[in-house]
Kinemage of the C-alpha trace (Angstrom):
@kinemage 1
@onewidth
@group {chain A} dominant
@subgroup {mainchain}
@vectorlist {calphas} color= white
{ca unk a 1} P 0.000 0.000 0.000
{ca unk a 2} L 1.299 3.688 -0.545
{ca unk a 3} L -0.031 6.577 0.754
{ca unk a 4} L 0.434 9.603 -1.406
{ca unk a 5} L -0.448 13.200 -0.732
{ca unk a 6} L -1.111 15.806 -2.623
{ca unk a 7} L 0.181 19.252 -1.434
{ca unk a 8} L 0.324 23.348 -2.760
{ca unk a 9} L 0.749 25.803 -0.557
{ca unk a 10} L -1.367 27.618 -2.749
{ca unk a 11} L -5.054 26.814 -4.222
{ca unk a 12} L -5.953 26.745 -8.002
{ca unk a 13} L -2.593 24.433 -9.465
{ca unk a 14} L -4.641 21.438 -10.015
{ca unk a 15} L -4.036 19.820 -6.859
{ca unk a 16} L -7.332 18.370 -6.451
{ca unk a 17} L -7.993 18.059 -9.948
{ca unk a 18} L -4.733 15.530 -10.090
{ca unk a 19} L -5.681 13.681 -7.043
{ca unk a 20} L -8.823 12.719 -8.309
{ca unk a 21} L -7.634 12.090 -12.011
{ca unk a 22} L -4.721 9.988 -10.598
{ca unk a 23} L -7.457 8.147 -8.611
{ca unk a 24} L -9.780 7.731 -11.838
{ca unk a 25} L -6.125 6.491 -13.571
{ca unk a 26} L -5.551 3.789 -10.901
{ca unk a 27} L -9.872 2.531 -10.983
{ca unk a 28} L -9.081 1.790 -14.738
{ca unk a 29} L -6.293 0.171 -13.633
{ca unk a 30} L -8.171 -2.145 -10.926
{ca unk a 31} L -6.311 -0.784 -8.123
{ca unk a 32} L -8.399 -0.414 -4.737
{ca unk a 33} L -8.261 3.284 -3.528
{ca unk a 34} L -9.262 4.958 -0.546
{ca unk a 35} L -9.604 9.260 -1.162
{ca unk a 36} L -9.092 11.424 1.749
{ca unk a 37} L -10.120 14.897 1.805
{ca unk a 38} L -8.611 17.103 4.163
{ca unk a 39} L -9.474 20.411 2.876
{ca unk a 40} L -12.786 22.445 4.269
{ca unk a 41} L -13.081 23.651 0.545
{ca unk a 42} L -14.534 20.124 -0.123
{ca unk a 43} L -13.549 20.264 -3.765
{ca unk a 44} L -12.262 16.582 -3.800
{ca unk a 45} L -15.796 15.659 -1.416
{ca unk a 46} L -17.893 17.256 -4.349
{ca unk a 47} L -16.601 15.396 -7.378
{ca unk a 48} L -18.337 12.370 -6.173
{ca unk a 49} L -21.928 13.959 -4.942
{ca unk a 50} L -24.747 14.383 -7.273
{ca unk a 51} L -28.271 15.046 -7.243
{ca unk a 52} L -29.073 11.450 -5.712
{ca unk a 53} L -26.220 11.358 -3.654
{ca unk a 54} L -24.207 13.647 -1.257
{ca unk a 55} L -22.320 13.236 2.193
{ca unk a 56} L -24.290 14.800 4.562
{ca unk a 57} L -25.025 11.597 6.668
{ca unk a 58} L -22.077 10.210 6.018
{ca unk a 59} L -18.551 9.363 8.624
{ca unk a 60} L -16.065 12.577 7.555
{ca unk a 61} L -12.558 13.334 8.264
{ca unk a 62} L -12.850 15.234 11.918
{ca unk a 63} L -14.158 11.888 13.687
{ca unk a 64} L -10.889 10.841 12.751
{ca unk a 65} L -8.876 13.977 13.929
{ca unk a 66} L -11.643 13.709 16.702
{ca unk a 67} L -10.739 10.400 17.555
{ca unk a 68} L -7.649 8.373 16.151
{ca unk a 69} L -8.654 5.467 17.983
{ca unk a 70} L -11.884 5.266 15.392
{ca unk a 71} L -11.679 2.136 12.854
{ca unk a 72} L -12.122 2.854 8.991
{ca unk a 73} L -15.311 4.850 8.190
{ca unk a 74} L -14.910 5.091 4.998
{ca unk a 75} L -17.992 5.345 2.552
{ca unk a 76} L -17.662 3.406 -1.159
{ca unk a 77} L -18.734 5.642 -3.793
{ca unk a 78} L -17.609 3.488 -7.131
{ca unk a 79} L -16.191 0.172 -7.929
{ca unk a 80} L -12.641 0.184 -6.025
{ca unk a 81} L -13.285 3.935 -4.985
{ca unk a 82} L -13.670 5.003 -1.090
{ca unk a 83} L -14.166 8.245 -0.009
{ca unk a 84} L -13.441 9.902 3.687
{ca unk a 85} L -14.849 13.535 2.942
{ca unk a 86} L -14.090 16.078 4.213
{ca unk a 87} L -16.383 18.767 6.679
{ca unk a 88} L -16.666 22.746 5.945
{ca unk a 89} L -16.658 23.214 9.311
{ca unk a 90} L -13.085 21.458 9.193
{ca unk a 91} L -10.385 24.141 10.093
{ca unk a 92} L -12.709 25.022 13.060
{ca unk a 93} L -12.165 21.791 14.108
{ca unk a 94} L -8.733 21.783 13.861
{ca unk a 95} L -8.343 25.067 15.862
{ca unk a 96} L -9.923 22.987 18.744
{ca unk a 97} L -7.303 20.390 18.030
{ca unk a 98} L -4.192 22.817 18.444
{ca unk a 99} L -3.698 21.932 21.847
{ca unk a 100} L -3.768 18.598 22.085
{ca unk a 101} L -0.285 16.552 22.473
{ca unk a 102} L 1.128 15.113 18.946
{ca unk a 103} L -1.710 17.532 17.262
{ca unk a 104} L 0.636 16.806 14.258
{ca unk a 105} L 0.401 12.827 13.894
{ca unk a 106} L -3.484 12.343 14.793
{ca unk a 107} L -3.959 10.956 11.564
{ca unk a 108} L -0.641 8.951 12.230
{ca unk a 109} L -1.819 7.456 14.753
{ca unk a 110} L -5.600 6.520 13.236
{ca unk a 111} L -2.829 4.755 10.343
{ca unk a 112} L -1.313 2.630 12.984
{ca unk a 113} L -4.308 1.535 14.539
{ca unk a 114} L -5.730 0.659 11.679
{ca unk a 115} L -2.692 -0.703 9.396
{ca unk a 116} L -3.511 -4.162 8.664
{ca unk a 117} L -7.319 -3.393 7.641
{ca unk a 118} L -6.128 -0.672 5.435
{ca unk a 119} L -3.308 -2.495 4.146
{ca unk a 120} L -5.550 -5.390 3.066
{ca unk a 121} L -8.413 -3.225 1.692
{ca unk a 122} L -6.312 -0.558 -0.618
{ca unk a 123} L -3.404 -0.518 -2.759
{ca unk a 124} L -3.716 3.188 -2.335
{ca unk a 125} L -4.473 5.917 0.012
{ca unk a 126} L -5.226 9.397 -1.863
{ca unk a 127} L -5.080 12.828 0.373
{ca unk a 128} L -6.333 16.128 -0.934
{ca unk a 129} L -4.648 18.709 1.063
{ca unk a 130} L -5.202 22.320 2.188
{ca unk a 131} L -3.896 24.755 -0.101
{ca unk a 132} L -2.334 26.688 3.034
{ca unk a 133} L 0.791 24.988 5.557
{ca unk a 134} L -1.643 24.503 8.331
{ca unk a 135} L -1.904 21.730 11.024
{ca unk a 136} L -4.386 19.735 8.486
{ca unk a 137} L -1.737 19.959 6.184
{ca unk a 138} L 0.974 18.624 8.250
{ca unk a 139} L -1.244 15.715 9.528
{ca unk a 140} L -1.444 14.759 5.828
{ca unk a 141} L 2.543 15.049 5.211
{ca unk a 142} L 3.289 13.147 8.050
{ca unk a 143} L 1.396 9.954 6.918
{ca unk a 144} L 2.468 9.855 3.452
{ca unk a 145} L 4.821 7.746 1.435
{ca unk a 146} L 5.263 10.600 -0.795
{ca unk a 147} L 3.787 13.962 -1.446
{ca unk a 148} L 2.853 15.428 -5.018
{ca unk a 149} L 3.248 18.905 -5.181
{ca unk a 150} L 1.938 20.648 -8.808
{ca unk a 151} L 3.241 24.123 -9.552
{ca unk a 152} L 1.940 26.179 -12.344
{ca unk a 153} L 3.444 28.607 -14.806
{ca unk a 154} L 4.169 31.823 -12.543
{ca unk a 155} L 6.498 33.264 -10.240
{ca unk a 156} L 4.770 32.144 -7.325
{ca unk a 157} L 4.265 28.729 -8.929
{ca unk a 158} L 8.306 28.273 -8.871
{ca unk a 159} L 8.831 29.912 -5.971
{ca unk a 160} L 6.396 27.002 -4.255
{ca unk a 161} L 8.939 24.675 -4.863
{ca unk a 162} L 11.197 26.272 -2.106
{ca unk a 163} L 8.339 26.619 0.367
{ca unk a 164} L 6.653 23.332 0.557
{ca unk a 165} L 10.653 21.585 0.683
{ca unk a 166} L 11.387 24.425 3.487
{ca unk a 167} L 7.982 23.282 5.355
{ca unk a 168} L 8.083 19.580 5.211
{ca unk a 169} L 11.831 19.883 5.986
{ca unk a 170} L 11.064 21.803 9.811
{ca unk a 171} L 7.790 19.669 10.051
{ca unk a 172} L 10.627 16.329 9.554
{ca unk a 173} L 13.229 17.935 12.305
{ca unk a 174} L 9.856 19.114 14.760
{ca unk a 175} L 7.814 15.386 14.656
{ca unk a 176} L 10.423 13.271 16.198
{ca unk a 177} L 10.433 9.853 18.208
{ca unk a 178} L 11.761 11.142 21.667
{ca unk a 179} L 13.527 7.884 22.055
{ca unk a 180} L 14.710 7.087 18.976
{ca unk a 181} L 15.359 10.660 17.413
{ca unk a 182} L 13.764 9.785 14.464
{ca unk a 183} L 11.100 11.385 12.702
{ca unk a 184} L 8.019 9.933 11.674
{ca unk a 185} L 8.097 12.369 8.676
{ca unk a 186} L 9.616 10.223 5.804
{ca unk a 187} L 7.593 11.318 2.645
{ca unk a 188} L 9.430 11.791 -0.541
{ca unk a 189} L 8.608 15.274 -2.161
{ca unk a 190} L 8.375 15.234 -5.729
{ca unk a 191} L 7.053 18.038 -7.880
{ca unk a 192} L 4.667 18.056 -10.991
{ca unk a 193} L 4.265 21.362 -13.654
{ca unk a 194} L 0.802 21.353 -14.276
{ca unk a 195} L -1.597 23.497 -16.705
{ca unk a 196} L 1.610 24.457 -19.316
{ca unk a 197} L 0.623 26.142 -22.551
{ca unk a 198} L 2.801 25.446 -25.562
{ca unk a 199} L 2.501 29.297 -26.592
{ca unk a 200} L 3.480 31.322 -24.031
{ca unk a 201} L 6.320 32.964 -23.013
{ca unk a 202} L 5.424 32.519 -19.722
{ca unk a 203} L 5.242 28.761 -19.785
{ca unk a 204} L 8.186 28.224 -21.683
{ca unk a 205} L 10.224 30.144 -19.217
{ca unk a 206} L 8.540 27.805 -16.377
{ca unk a 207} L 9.989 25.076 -18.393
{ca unk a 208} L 13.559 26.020 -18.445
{ca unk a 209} L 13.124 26.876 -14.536
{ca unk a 210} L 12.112 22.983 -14.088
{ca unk a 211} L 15.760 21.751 -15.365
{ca unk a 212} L 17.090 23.372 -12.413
{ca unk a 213} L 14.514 21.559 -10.507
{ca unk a 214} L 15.225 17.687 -8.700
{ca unk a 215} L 12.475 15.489 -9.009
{ca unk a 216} L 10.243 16.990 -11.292
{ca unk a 217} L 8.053 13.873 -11.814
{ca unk a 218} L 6.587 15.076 -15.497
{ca unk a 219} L 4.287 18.133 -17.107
{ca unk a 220} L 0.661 18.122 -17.796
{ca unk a 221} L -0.528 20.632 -20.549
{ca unk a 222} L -3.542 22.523 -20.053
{ca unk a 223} L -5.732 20.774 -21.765
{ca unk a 224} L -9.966 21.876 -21.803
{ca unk a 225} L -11.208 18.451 -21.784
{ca unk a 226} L -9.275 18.036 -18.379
{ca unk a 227} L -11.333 20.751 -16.722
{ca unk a 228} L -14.508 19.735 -18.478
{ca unk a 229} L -14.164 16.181 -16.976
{ca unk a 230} L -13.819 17.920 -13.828
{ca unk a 231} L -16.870 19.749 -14.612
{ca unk a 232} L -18.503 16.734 -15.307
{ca unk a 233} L -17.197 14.401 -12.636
{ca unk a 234} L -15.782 12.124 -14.873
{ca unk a 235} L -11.862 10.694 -15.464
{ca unk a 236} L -9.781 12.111 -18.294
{ca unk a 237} L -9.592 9.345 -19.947
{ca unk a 238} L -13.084 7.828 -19.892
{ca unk a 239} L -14.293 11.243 -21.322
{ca unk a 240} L -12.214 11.680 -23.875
{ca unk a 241} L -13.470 7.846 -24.920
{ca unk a 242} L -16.912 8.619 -24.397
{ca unk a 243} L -16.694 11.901 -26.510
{ca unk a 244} L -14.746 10.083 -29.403
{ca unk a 245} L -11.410 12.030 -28.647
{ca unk a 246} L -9.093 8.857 -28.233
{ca unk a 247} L -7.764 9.152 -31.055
{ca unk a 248} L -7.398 12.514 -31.868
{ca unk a 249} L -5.784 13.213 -28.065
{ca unk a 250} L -3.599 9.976 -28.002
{ca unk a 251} L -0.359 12.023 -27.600
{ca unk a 252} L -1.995 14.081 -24.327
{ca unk a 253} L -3.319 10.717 -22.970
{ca unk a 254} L -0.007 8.600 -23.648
{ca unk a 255} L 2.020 11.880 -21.736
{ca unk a 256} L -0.724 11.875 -18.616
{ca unk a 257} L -0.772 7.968 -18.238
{ca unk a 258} L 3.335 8.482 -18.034
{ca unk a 259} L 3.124 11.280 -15.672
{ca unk a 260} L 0.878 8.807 -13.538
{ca unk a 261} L 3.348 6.218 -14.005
{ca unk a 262} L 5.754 8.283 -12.620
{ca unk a 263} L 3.767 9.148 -9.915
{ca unk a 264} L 2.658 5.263 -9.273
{ca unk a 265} L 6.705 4.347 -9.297
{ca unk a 266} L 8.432 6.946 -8.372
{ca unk a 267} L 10.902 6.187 -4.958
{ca unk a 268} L 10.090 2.574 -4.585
{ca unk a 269} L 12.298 0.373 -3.975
């Protein structure tokens, strides 16, 4: 099982947008997945409501920040899809939860006391951070195998790079074993440019900043038919079947399966 997390210290890079495609990648791959979302925006929570169908009765994220001694409450929304959602009222929540002792590995802890059901149920855990360095945030670093960070073509975009190493780097030397001295945080941060145009100067100059970049795991393009599968709750690559795109796109959709390759393979051993 890996857990992977998917981190930007800023919103609108296509954080959520890859978690959930990268989740839609591994159902058509027959790979058992369990989605958590850990940001109050609920974006990752909304791409599997509809009209007949919607969370608001069901287990969410802050019984397990609540309570790490909880089992798996997980709700299945599609063949080899779970979903823990996650709660508006979230960073409220989490305020309350400033206090308490380890307030950083609560959902550590719910991951130990739960590792052999989860490791028998999922081949992969999926978590949709906050787009801010916040105490949800760090919960969701701390469990992960690796962490996913897009960027986008800007100045802020590349300067995120420096920010989320800097963060994860203190949050590593701050969460430590007191008897052992060694951390629990041992995620791998790789980094993914995401929504690059092939005509602008702007996105060619985010290119050359990438070679100066270590671990750059790939580039998605920006692409329409991504965000109108977003739109219409649906993975890339089913839509762009569905609409009769295959072929036409089969360059875009042989890059994206690579990038999730990557993603998939990337630091194991």
């Amino acid at each position: 099982m890996q857990v992977i997390s998917f981190m930007a210290i800023k919103g609108g890079v296509g954080k959520t947008t890859m978690a959930f495609q990268f989740a839609k990648y591994l159902q058509e791959n027959n790979k058992s997945t369990l989605l958590i979302d850990l940001d109050s925006q609920k974006s990752l929570t909304g791409t599997f409501e509809t009209k007949d169908f919607n969370f608001k009765d069901k287990h969410n994220i802050s019984e397990i920040l609540s309570n790490p001694q909880i089992g798996i409450i997980a709700t299945t929304v599609e063949k080899n899809i779970d979903v823990i959602p996650s709660t508006s009222n979230l960073e409220e929540i989490a305020d309350n939860l400033a206090t308490k002792p380890n307030k950083e590995l609560l959902l550590f802890m719910w991951f130990v006391k739960n590792s052999k059901e989860l490791n028998q149920k999922y081949d992969y855990i999926i978590l949709d951070l906050p787009p801010a360095w916040n105490l949800l945030t760090k919960n969701g670093v701390a469990v992960a195998d690796k962490v996913i960070s897009p960027m986008e073509p800007s100045r802020f975009g590349y300067e995120s790079h420096t920010k989320v190493l800097q963060s994860v780097s203190t949050l590593k030397n701050e969460v430590v074993d007191p008897v052992s001295g060694k951390s629990y945080v041992s995620a791998k941060i790789y980094f993914l440019g995401n929504r690059v145009k092939h005509n602008t100067n702007s996105s060619k100059e985010f290119l050359e900043a990438l070679k100066n970049i270590n671990d750059v795991i790939g580039i998605v393009p920006e692409k329409e038919a991504i965000n109108t599968s977003m739109l219409l709750k649906k993975g890339i690559f089913d839509y762009l079947e569905e609409t009769g795109q295959t072929h036409t796109q089969n360059k875009f959709i042989a890059s994206l399966k690579k990038v999730f390759n990557q993603i998939e393979t990337k630091g194991i051993e």
